[in-house]
NUKE-881593 format. One record per residue (C-alpha): x, y, z; residue in three letters. Coordinates in steps of 0.5 Angstrom, whole numbers. Example, Ala and Ser with C-alpha at 12.3 -4.5 7.8 and 13.67 -1.06 7.14 Angstrom:
px:py:pz:type
25:-9:16:Ala
27:-2:14:Ser
This chain:
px:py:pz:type
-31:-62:24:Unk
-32:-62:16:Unk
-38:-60:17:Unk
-35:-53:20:Unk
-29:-54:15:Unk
-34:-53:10:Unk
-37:-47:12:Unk
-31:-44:13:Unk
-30:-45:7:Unk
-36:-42:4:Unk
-35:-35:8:Unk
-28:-36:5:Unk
-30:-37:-2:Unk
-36:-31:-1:Unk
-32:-26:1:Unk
-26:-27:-4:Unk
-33:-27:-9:Unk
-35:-21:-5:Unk
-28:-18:-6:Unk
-27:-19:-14:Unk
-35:-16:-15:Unk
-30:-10:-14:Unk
-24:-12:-16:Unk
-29:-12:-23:Unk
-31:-4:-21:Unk
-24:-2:-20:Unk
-21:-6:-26:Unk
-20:0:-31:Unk
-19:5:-25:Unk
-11:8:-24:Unk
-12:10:-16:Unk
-11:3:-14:Unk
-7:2:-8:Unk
-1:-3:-9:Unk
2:-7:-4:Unk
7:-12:-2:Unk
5:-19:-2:Unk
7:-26:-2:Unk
7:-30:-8:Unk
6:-37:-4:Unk
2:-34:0:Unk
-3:-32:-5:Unk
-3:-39:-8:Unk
-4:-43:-2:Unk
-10:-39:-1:Unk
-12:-40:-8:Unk
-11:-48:-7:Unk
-15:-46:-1:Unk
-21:-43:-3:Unk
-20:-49:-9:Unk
-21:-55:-4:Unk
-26:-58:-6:Unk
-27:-58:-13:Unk
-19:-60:-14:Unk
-20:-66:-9:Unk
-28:-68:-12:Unk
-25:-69:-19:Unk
-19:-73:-16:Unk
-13:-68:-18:Unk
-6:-70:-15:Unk
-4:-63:-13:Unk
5:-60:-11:Unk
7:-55:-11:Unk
15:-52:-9:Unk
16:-46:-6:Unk
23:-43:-6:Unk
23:-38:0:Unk
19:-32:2:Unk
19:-29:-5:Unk
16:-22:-3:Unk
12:-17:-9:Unk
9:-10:-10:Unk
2:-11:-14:Unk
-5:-12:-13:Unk
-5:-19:-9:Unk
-12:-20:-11:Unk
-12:-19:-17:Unk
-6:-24:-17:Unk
-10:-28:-15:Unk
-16:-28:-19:Unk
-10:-30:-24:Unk
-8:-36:-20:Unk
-16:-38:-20:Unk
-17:-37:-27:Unk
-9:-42:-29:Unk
-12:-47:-24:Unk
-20:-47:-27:Unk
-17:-48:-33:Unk
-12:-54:-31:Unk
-17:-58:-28:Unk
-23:-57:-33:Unk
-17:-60:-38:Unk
-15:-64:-32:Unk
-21:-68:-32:Unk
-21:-71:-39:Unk
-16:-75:-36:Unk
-15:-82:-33:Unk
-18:-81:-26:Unk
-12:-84:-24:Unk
-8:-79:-28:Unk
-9:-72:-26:Unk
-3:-68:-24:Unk
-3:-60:-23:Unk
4:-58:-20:Unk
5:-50:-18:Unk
12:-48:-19:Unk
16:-42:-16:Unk
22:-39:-15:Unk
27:-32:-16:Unk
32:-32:-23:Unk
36:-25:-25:Unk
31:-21:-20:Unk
25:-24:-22:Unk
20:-29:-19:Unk
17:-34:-23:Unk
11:-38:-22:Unk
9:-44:-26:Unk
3:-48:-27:Unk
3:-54:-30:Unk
-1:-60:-31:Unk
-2:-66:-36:Unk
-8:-65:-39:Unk
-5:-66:-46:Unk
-2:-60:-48:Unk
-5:-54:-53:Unk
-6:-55:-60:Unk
1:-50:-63:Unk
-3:-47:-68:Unk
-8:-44:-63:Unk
-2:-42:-57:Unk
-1:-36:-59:Unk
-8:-34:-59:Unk
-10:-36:-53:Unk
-10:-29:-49:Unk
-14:-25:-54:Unk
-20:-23:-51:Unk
-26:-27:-52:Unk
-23:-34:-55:Unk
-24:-40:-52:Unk
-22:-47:-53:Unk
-29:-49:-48:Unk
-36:-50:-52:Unk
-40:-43:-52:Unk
-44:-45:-46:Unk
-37:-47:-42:Unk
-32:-41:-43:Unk
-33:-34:-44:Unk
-25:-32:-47:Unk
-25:-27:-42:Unk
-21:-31:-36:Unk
-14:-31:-40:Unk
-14:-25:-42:Unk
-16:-21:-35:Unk
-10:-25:-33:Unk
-6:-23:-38:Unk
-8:-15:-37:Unk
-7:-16:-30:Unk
0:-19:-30:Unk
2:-15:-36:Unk
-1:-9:-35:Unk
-2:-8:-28:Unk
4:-11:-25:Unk
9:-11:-30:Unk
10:-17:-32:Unk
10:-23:-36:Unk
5:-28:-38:Unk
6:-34:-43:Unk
4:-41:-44:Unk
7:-48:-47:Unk
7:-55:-47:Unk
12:-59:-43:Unk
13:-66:-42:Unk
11:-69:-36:Unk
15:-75:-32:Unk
11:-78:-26:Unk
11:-85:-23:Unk
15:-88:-29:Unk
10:-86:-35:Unk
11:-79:-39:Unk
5:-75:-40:Unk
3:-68:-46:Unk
2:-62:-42:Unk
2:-54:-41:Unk
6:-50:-37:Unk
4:-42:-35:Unk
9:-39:-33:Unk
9:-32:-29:Unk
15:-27:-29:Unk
14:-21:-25:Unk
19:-15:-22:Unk
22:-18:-15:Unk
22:-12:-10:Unk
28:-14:-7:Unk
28:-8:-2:Unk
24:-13:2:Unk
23:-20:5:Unk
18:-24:10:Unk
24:-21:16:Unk
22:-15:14:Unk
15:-15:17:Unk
17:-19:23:Unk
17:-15:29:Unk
């Protein structure tokens, strides 16, 4: 059984790479095709594709999902955001104590917007950089590990192509008792509130 599930996932993981080959070729492209899509879909997908990597590093993963939250966008570009926020959560992650790794995905409507949240607690960014963190080319990793491209693709895909916002935080983090530094990415796109997940079952 876990040998299949694996392989599962290889196909999986091949044709979501398949499909952001392109996604790359498209990305400056203005005839792309939009459509509705669920947001929580798309993230649970991504948790999906991420399973392993996010269960060999020891990663406690939540996530609060508030009702069939429907968006008009790109739904894989969406996730090629989601992808980048949870990359970057668990390679900060892991400079955490093996039995302190929390990443937590947050979504919900306000004042005809959705909401995604990513947080984690693995010890927040310095604020003299924050603001710098969605520029192109700039990167907290070492030169062999980051490119600085990641956060800025995910900003010129929520921003640019979707509408929305995207920005970065520190938070405090309570769990089991003890309180933890951390960021929270926080996602706000235009809901589309003609429609709902009823409104494709037939």
């Amino acid at each position: 059984d876990r040998l299949y599930e694996a392989l599962d996932l290889i196909v999986e993981n091949t044709q979501y790479l398949s499909k952001t080959i392109d996604d790359f070729r498209n990305f400056f492209k203005a005839d792309k095709q939009i459509e509705d899509f669920c947001v929580n879909d798309s993230i649970l997908k991504v948790l999906k594709l991420l399973k392993s990597s996010i269960q060999n590093h020891n990663i406690d993963v939540e996530t609060c999902f508030d009702g069939e939250l429907i968006i008009n966008g790109y739904p894989n570009e969406f996730l090629q955001v989601l992808v980048n926020l949870v990359n970057n959560a668990r390679d900060v992650l892991i400079s955490q104590p093996i039995d302190a790794r929390f990443l937590t995905i947050n979504t919900y409507s306000k004042l005809n917007k959705i909401i995604i949240e990513v947080c984690d607690n693995g010890g927040g960014i310095d604020e003299s950089i924050i603001s710098k963190i969605f520029e192109p080319y700039f990167t907290t990793k070492h030169k062999s590990q980051g490119t600085g491209i990641g956060l800025y693709m995910s900003h010129q895909i929520v921003v640019e192509h979707m509408k929305g916002q995207i920005y970065a935080k520190n938070i405090e983090i309570e769990k089991n008792g003890k309180f933890y530094k951390g960021c929270s990415f926080i996602i706000s796109l235009p809901i589309n509130e003609s429609k709902t997940l009823e409104d494709y079952i037939i």
